[in-house]
C-alpha positions in Angstrom: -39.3 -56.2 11.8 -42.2 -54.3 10.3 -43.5 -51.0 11.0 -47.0 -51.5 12.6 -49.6 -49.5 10.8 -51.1 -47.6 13.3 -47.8 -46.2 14.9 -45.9 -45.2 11.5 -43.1 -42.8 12.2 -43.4 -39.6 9.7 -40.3 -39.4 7.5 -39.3 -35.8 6.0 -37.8 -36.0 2.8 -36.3 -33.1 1.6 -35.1 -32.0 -1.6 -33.1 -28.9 -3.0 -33.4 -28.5 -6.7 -32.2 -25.8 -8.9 -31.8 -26.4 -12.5 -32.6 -29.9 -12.9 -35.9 -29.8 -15.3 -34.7 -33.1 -17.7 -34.5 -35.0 -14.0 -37.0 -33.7 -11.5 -40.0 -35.7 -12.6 -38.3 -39.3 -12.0 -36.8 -38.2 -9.0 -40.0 -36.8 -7.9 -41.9 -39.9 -8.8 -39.0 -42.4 -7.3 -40.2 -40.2 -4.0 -44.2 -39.9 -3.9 -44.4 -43.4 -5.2 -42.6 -45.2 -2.0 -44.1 -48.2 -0.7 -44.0 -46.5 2.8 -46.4 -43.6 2.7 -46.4 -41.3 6.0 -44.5 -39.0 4.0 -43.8 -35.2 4.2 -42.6 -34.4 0.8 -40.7 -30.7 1.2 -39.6 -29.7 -2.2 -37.4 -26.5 -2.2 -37.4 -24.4 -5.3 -33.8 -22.3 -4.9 -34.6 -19.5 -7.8 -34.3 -22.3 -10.2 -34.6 -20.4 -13.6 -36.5 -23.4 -15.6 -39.7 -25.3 -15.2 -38.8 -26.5 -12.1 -40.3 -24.7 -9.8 -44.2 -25.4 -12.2 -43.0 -28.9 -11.8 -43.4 -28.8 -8.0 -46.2 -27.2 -8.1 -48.0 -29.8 -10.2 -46.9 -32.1 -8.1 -48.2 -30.4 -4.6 -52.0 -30.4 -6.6 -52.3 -34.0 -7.0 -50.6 -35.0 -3.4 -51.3 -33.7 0.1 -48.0 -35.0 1.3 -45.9 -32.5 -1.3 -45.4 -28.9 -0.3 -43.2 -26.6 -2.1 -41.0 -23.5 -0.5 -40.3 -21.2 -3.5 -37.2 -18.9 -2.5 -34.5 -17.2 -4.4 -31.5 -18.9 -5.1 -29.2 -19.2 -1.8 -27.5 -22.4 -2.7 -27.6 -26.2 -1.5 -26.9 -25.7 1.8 -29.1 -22.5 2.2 -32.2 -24.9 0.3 -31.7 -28.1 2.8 -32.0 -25.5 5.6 -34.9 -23.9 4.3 -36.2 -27.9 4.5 -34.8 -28.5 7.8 -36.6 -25.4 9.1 -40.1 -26.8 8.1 -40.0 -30.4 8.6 -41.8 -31.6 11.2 -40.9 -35.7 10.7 -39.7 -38.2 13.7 -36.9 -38.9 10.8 -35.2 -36.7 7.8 -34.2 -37.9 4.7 -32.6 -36.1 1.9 -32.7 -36.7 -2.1 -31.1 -34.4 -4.9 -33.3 -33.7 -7.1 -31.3 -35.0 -10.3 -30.8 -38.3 -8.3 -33.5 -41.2 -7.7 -34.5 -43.6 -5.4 -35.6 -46.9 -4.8 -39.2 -47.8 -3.9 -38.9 -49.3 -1.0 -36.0 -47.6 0.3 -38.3 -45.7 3.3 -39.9 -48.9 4.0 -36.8 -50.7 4.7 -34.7 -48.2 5.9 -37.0 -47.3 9.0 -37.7 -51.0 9.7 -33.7 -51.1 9.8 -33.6 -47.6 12.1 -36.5 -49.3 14.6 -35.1 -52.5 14.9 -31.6 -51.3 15.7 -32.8 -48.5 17.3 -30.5 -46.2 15.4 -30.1 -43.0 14.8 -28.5 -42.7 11.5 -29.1 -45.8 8.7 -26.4 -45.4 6.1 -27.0 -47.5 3.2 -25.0 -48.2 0.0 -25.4 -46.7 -3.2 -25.7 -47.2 -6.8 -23.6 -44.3 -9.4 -25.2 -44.0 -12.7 -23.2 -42.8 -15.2 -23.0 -42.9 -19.6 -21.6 -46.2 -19.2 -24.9 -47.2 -16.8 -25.2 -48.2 -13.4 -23.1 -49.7 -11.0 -22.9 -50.2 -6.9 -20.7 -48.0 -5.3 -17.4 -49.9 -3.6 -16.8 -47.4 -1.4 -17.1 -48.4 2.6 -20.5 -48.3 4.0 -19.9 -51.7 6.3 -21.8 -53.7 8.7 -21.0 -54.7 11.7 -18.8 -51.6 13.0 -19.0 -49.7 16.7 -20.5 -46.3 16.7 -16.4 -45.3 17.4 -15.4 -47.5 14.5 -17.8 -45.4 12.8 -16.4 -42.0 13.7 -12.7 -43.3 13.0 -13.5 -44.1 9.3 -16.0 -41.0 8.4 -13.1 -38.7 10.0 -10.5 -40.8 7.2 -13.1 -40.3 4.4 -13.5 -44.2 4.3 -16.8 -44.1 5.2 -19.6 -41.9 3.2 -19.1 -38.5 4.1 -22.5 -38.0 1.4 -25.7 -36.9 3.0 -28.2 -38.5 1.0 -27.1 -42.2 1.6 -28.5 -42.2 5.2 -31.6 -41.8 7.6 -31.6 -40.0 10.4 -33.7 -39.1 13.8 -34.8 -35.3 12.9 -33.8 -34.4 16.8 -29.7 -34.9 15.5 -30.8 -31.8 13.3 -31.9 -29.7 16.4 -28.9 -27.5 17.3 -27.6 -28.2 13.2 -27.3 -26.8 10.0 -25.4 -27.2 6.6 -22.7 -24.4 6.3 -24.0 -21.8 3.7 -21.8 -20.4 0.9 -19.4 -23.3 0.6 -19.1 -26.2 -1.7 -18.4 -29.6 0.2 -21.3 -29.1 2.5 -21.8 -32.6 3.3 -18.3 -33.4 3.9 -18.3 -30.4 6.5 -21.7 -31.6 8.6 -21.0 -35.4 8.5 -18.3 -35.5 11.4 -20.7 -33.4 13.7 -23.6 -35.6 13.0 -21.9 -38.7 13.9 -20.3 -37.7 16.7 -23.9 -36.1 18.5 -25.4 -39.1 17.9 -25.3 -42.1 20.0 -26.3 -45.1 17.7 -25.6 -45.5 13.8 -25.8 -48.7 11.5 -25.2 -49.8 8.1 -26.6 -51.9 5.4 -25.0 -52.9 2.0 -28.6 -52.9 0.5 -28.1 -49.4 -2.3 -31.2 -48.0 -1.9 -30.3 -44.8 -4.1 -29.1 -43.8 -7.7 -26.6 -41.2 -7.4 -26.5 -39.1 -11.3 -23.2 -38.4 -12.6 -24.6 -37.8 -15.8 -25.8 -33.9 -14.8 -23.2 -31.8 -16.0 -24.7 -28.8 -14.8 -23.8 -30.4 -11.4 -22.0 -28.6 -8.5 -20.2 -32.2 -8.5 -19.0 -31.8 -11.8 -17.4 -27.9 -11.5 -13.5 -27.7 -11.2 -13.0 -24.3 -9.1 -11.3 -23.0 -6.4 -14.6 -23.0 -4.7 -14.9 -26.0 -4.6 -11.4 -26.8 -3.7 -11.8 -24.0 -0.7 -14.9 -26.2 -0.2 -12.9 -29.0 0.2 -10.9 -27.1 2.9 -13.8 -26.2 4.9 -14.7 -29.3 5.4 -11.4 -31.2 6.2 -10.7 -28.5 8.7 -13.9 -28.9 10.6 -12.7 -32.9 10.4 -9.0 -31.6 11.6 -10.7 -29.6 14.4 -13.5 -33.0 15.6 -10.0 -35.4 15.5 -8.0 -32.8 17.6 -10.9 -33.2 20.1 -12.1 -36.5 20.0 -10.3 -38.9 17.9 -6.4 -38.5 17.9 -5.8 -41.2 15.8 -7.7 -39.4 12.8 -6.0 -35.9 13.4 -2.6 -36.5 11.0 -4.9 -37.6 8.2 -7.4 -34.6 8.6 -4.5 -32.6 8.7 -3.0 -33.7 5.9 -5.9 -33.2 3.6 -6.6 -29.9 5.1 -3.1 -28.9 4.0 -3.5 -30.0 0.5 -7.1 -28.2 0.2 -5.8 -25.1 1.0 -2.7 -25.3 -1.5 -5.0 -26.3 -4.1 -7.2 -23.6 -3.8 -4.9 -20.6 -3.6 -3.2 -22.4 -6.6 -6.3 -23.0 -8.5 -7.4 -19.0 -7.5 -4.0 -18.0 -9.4 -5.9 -18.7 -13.0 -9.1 -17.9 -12.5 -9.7 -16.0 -9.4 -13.2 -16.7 -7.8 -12.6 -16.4 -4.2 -13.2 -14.0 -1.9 -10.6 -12.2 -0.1 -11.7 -13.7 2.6 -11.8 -17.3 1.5 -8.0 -16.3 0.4 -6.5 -14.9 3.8 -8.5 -18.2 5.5 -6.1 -20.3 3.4 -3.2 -18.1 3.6 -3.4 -17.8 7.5 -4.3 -21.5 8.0 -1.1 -22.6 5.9 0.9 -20.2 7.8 0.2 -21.3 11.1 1.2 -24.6 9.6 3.8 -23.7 8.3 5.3 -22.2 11.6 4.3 -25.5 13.5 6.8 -27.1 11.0 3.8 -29.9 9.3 5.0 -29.8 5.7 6.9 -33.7 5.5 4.0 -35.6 4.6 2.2 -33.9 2.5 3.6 -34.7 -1.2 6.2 -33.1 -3.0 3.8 -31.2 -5.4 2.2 -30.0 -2.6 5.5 -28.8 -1.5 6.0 -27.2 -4.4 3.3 -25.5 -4.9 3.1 -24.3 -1.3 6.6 -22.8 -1.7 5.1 -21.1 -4.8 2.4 -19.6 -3.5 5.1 -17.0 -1.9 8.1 -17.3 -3.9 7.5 -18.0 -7.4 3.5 -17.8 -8.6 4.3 -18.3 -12.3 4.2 -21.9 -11.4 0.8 -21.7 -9.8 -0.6 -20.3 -12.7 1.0 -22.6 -14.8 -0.2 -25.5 -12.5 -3.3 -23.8 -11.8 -3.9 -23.3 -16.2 -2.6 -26.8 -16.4 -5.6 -28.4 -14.4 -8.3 -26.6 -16.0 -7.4 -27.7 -19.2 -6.8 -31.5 -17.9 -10.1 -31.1 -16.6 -11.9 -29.6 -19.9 -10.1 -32.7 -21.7 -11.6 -35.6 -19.4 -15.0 -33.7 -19.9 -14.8 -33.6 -23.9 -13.7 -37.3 -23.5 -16.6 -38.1 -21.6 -18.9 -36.5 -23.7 -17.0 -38.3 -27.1 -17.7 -41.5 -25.5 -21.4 -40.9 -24.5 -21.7 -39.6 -28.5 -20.4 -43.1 -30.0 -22.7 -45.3 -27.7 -25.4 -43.5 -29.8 -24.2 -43.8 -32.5 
């Protein structure tokens, strides 16, 4: 089914970008270049200290569909919202700005979302990487219920990612990305897919996802990022609890481990807030005291006991995975250097 040209739905497309100069322009041009053109093209400069935020402008002067918010830096979740504030589309997409996507994605997509009449189109993905590109395996499947759906997004077996999807901009009326966490999308997706009413999948990828930026949030090892983590399985802990039993020991589970991880990873180098730190102490407690501790892994049990009776072995863990981390990188990079070679 095509989209009739005198009744084209406008599709916002949004997209946060901080620091991503070497990138921008190809994502930027993946974007004004879509064979569907009802566009509104809201680029958000977050205080990003390069050419970025010239780059947007450049590209607001030569099309009418672009318009550029410059603001100081607030994050990615603080920078979609910003978006989500302004858009005034029947639809809402959303693009990181050191990602790319297909030409005709929009096109397709919203004949998909029209036909179905859906409220949310997830579509597979492609990950590009120093080794090049490849489709993502993981579980964006046809065919499901809207139930099915809400099962496998609450287990993490179906994309918990944002920027894989289209959605009807009124899902995004009483929403908003949680500010001042990593893990954002992992936090928003459950409540999404559980306000709306209709949601379909295609196996088409339609987007180029960039594991290449190391600059990347995606790439950090931190217990932000970890406490991000936590966040976001709790918020799946608390949906299962009310609407999906079957999903709650799993949330659970991974909510547990988040919050060990963190307050382990905190033990080296200490980034969270006292806050973020008595959230994870007093969640684990109240575990604790319910008795859930069997399935969550004996290093996890280990850890958890060490967190109050012996934190030499946090920090020794905690030391342990940065510099596991910091080795994959330099790997990583040695292997990029000898394809150049």
């Amino acid at each position: 089914m095509k989209v009739e040209k005198s009744a084209q739905p406008l599709i916002s497309v949004i997209v946060p970008i901080y620091n991503v100069e070497r990138y921008l322009e190809k994502c930027l041009n993946s974007i004004v270049n879509q064979t569907y053109k009802n566009l509104e093209i809201i680029l958000i400069d977050d205080g990003s200290p390069d050419n970025c935020g010239n780059i947007c402008d450049e590209y607001a002067k030569k099309d009418k569909r672009v318009s550029v918010i410059h603001k100081s830096n607030g994050g990615l979740s603080d920078a979609r919202n910003a978006g989500l504030d302004i858009a005034s589309g029947e639809y809402i997409a959303f693009v990181d700005s050191d990602d790319y996507i297909d030409l005709q994605a929009y096109e397709e997509l919203l004949d998909i979302a029209l036909k179905e009449e859906a409220d949310i189109v997830t579509h597979a993905h492609y990950i590009v990487d120093n080794n090049g590109i490849k489709i993502s395996q993981q579980g964006n499947m046809n065919d499901l219920t809207i139930d099915e759906i809400r099962y496998l997004i609450l287990m993490d077996k179906y994309s918990n990612c944002v920027w894989d999807k289209l959605y009807k901009a009124d899902l995004f009326k009483n929403f908003r990305f949680c500010v001042g966490v990593y893990s954002e999308d992992l936090f928003i997706m459950p409540t999404l897919f559980f306000a709306t009413k209709s949601a379909v999948s295609t196996q088409k990828p339609y987007y180029y996802y960039n594991c290449t930026n190391q600059s990347s949030i995606m790439s950090s090892f931190s217990a932000k990022r970890k406490y991000g983590f936590f966040n976001g399985w709790t918020e799946h802990e608390r949906i299962a609890a009310l609407y999906c039993k079957e999903a709650f020991k799993w949330s659970q589970f991974r909510a547990i481990r988040s919050a060990v991880a963190s307050l382990v990873v905190n033990t080296h180098k200490q980034c969270l807030t006292q806050k973020e730190i008595e959230h994870c102490k007093s969640y684990l407690e109240t575990k604790h005291e319910d008795g859930v501790v069997a399935n969550i892994g004996i290093k996890y049990k280990i850890l958890w006991w060490s967190l109050d009776n012996c934190l030499l072995i946090c920090r020794l863990y905690g030391k342990f995975s940065f510099f596991l981390d910091k080795f994959r990188k330099s790997m990583k990079k040695r292997r990029k250097r000898k394809e150049y070679r």
